[in-house]
C-alpha positions as CSV (number, residue, x, y, z in Angstrom):
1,X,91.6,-11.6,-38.7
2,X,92.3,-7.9,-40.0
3,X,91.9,-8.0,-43.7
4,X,89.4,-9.3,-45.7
5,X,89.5,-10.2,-49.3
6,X,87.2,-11.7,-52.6
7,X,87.2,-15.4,-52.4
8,X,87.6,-15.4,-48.5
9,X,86.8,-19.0,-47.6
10,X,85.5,-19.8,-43.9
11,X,85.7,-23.3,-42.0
12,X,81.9,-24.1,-42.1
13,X,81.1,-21.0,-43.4
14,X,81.7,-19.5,-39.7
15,X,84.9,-19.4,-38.4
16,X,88.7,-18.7,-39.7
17,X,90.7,-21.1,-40.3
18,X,93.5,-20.3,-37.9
19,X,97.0,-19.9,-38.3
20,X,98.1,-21.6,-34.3
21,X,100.7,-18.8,-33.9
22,X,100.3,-17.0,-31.0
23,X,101.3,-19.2,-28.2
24,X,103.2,-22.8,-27.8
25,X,103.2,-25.0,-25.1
26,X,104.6,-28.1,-23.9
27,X,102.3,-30.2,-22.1
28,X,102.0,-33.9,-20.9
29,X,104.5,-34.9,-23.0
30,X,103.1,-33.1,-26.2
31,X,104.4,-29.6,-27.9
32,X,101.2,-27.6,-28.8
33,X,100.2,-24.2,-30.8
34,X,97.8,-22.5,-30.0
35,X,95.9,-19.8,-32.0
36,X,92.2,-18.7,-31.0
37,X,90.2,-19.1,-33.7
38,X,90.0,-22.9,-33.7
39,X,91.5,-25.5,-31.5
40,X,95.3,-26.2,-30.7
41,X,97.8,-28.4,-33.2
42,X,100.3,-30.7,-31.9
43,X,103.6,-30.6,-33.2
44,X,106.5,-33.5,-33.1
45,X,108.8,-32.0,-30.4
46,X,112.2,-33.1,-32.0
47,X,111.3,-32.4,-35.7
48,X,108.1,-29.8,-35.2
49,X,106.2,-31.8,-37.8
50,X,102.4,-30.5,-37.7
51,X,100.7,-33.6,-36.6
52,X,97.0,-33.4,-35.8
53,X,94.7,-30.6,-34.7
54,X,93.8,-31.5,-31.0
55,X,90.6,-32.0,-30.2
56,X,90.7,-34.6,-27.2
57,X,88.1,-37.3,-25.9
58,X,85.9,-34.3,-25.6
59,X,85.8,-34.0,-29.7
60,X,85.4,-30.3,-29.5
61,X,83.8,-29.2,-32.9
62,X,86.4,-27.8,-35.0
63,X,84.9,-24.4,-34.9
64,X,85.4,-23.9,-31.6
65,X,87.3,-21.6,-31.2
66,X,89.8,-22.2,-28.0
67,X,92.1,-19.4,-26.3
68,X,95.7,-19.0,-27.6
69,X,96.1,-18.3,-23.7
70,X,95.8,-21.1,-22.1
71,X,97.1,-21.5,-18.6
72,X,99.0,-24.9,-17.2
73,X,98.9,-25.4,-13.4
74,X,101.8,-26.9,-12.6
75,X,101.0,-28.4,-8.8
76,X,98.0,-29.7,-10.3
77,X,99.3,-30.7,-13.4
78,X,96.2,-29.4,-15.5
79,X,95.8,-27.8,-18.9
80,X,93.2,-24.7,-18.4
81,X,91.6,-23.3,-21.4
82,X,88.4,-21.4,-22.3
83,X,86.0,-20.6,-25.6
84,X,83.3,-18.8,-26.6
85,X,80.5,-20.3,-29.6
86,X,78.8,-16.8,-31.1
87,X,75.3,-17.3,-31.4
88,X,73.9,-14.2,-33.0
89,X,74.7,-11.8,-29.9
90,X,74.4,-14.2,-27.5
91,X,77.7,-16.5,-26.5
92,X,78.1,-19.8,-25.3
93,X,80.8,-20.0,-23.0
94,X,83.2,-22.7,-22.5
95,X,85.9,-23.7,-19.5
96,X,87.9,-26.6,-19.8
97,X,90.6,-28.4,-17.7
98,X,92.5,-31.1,-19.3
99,X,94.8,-33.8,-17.0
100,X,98.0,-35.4,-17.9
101,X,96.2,-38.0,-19.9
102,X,94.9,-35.5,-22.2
103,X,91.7,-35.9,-21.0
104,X,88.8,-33.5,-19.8
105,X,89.1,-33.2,-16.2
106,X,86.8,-30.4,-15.5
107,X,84.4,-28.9,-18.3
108,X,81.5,-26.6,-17.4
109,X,79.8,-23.5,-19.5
110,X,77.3,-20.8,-18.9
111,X,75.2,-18.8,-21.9
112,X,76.1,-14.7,-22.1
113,X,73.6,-12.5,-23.0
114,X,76.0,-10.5,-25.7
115,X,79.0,-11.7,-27.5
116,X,82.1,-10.5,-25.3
117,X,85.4,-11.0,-27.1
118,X,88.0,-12.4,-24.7
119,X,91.4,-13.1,-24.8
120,X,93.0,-14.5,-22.1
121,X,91.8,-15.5,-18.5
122,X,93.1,-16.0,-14.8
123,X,93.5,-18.8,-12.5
124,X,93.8,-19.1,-8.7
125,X,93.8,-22.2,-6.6
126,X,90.1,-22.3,-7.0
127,X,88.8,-20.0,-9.5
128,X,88.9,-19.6,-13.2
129,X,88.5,-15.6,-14.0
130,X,87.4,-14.1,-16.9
131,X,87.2,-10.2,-17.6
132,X,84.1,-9.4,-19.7
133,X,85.1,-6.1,-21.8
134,X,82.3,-4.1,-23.5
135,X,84.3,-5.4,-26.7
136,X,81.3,-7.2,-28.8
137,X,81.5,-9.6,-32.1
138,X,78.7,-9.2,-34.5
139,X,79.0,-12.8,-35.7
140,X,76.0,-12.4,-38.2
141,X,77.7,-9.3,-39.9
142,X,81.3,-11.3,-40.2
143,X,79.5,-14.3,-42.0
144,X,76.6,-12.0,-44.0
145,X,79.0,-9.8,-45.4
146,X,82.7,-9.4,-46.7
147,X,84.3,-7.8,-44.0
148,X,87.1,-9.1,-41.4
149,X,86.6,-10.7,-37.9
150,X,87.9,-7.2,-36.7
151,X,85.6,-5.4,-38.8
152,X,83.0,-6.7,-36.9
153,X,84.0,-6.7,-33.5
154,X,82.5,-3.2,-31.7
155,X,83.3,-1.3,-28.6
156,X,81.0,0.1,-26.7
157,X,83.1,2.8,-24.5
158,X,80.4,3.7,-21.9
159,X,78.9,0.2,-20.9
160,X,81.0,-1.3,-17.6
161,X,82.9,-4.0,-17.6
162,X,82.1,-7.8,-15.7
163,X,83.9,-10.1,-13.9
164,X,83.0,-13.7,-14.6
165,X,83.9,-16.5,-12.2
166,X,83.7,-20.4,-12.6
167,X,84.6,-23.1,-9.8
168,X,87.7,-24.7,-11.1
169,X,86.4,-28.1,-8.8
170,X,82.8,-28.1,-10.7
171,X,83.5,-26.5,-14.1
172,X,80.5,-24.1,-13.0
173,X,79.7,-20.7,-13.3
174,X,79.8,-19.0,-9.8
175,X,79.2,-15.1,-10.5
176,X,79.1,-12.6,-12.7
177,X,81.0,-9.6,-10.7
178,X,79.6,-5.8,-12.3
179,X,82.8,-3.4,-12.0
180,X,80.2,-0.4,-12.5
181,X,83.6,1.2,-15.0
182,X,84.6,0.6,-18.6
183,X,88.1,-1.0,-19.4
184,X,89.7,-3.2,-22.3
185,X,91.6,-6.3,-21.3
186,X,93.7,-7.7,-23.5
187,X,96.2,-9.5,-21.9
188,X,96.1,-10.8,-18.0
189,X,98.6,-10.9,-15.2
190,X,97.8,-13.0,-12.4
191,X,95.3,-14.3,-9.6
192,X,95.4,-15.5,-6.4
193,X,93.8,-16.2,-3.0
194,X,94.4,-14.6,0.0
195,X,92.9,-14.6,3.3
196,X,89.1,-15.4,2.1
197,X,89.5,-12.6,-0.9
198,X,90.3,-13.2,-4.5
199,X,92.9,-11.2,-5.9
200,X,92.7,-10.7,-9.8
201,X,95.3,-8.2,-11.4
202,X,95.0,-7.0,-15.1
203,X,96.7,-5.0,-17.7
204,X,93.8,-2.2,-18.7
205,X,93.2,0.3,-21.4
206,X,90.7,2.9,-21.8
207,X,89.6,0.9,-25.3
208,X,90.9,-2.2,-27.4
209,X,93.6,-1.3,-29.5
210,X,94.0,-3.8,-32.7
211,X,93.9,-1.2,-34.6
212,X,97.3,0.2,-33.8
213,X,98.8,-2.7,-35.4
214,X,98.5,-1.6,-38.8
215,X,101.2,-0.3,-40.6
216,X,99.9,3.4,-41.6
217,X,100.7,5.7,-40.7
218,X,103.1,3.1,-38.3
219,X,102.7,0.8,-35.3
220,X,101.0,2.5,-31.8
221,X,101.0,5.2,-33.6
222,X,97.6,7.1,-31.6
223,X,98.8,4.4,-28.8
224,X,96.6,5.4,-25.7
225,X,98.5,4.3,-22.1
226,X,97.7,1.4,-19.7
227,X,97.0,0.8,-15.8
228,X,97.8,-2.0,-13.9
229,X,94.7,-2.9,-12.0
230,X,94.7,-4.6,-8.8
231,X,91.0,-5.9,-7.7
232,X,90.0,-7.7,-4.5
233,X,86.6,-9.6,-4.3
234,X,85.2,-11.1,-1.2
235,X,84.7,-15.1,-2.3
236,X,81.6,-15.4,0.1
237,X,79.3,-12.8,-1.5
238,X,81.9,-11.6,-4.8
239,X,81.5,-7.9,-3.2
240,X,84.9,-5.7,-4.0
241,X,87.1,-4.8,-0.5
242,X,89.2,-3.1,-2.5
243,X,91.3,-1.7,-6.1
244,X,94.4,-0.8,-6.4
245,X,95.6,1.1,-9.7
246,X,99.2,2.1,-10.7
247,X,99.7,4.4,-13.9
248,X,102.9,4.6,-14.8
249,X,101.5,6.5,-18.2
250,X,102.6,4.4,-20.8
251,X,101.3,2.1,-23.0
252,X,101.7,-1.9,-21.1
253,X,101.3,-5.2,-22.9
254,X,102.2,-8.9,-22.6
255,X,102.8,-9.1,-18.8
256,X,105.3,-11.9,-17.4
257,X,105.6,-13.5,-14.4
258,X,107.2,-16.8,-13.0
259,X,105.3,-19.9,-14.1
260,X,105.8,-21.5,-11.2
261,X,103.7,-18.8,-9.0
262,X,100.8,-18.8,-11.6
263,X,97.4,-18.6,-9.4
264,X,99.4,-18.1,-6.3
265,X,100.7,-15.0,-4.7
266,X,103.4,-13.3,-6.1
267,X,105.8,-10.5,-5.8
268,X,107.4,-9.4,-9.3
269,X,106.2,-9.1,-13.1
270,X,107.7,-7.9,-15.9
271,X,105.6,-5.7,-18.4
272,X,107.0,-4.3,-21.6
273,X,106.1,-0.5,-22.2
274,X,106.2,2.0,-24.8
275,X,105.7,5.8,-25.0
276,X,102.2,7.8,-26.0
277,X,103.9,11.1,-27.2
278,X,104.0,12.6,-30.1
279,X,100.8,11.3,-31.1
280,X,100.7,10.0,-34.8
281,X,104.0,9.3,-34.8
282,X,105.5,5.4,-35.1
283,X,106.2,3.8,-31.4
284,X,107.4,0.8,-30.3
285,X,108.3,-1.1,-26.8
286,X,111.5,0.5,-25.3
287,X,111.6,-0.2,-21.7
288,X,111.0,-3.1,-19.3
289,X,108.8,-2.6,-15.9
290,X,110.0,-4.5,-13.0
291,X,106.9,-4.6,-11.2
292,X,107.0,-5.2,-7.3
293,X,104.0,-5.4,-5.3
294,X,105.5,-5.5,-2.2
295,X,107.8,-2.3,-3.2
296,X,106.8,1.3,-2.4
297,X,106.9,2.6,-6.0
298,X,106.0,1.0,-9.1
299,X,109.5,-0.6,-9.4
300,X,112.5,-0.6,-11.4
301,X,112.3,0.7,-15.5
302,X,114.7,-0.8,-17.8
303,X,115.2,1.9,-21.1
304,X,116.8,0.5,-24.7
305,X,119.2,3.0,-26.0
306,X,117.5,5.5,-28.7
307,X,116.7,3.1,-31.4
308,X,116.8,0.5,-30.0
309,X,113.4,-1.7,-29.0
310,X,112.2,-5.1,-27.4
311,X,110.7,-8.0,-29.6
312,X,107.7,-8.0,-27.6
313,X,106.8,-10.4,-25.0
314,X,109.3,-11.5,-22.5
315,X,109.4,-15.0,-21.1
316,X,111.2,-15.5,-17.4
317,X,113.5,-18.2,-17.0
318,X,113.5,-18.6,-13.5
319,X,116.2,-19.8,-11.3
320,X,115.6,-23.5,-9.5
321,X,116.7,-22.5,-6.2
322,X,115.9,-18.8,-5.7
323,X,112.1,-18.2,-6.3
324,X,110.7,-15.3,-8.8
325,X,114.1,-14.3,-9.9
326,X,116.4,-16.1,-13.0
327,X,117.3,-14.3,-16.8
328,X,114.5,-12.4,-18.9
């Protein structure tokens, strides 16, 4: 993904070969990784032997490239997952719901006029909610010439940003939402609906930030900080009745909520941050938000002891009988 080498070999000539490390899930009876340059692997869940790469009844070609994110709703026991096919700079777009049997229950896609890298995605009861970053992939450059799949990706810092939304009942495309402002999503937090108006909230930067992963001169080193933005969109015309942004001026990343609330409304999530200052200097996540939208401030910081840091991203074990709370 970051490097590239002599001798690189590419699945068809197109597409990584992909490690499946960034996300696991256990679904309809099945333990699956998930990375996002090709489709999920199922592992044995007593002895984790890789058994076969996933491609369901739907035979997916095995250069599409699936989500590491995908997102399970629980109540109606669905697997919800999204790609994107790179056609020179135009995308084909992909939503997908798969049921308990492992099969497609809801499929649907739309064609993009540029090739928008994304990550991860929302649900609500009805929707599926995709934010379209000004973050491009110059697929023809990545295969033409020896460079990596980051070396090709380009961010364009003045173009706006899009909200794309397809009918979770019809697999459809429904709108594509202008936001009229730039932003970099990375990672998502939550969606709901609420009184007629869809509620989508989002961990944004002022531009992607892969780059501060490298090791020179040290992680998040030039780290620039995050806001938490809160958008409300009318579901009979997709007009906005409202945003909401908190800065609590730090760098945010790898939001958490309870699973159980996932597309529903919600009161708490967790968000790991880290410092900006002193820039070009080595940083790394030392505190914990406790995010409460029904509070009157941000809500509660957690801060390591100097030297001390957090792994990365939380996961909430919730409690059966009290509702958004449990251990982090």
């Amino acid at each position: 993904f970051g490097t590239a080498s002599p001798g690189d070999r590419l699945r068809r000539s197109l597409s990584l070969y992909t490690p499946s490390n960034v996300s696991v899930h256990h679904f309809a009876g099945r333990l699956m990784t998930f990375g996002e340059q090709a489709l999920p692997w199922e592992l044995d869940p007593e002895s984790l032997e890789t058994l076969v790469e996933y491609k369901t009844e739907a035979d997916l070609p095995d250069i599409m490239p699936l989500s590491a994110h995908p997102k399970i709703d629980s109540r109606g026991g669905r697997l919800c997952n999204f790609g994107a096919v790179y056609m020179g700079t135009k995308t084909r777009f992909l939503y997908q719901e798969w049921n308990q049997d492992m099969k497609v229950a809801v499929s649907g896609d739309t064609g993009l006029p540029a090739s928008h890298v994304v990550h991860d995605c929302l649900i609500s009861q009805h929707y599926a909610c995709f934010h379209l970053s000004p973050y491009y992939l110059d697929i023809g450059q990545f295969v033409r010439k020896d460079i990596s799949l980051l070396g090709a990706m380009k961010w364009e810092a003045d173009a706006p940003s899009d909200w794309l939304i397809f009918s979770r009942e019809t697999g459809q495309p429904l709108a594509r939402v202008p936001t009229g402002i730039p932003g970099f999503s990375l990672h998502t937090m939550n969606a709901y609906e609420e009184n007629g108006q869809l509620v989508l909230d989002i961990l944004e930067a002022d531009r992607p930030f892969y780059d501060q992963y490298y090791a020179e001169p040290g992680l998040f080193a030039d780290i620039g900080p995050s806001r938490i933005r809160r958008t409300r969109l009318d579901c009979s015309d997709w007009s906005f009745t409202d945003t909401r942004i908190l800065e609590p001026g730090l760098h945010l990343d790898f939001p958490c909520i309870d699973p159980q609330r996932l597309g529903t409304r919600y009161r708490y999530a967790w968000v790991p941050g880290m410092p900006t200052d002193p820039a070009a200097s080595a940083k790394f996540y030392d505190r914990l938000l406790c995010l409460d939208w029904d509070g009157p401030t941000l809500g509660e910081v957690y801060q390591c002891p100097d030297g001390r840091f957090l792994s990365a991203e939380p996961q909430l074990i919730a409690h059966p009988d009290e509702p958004e709370t449990g251990l982090l």
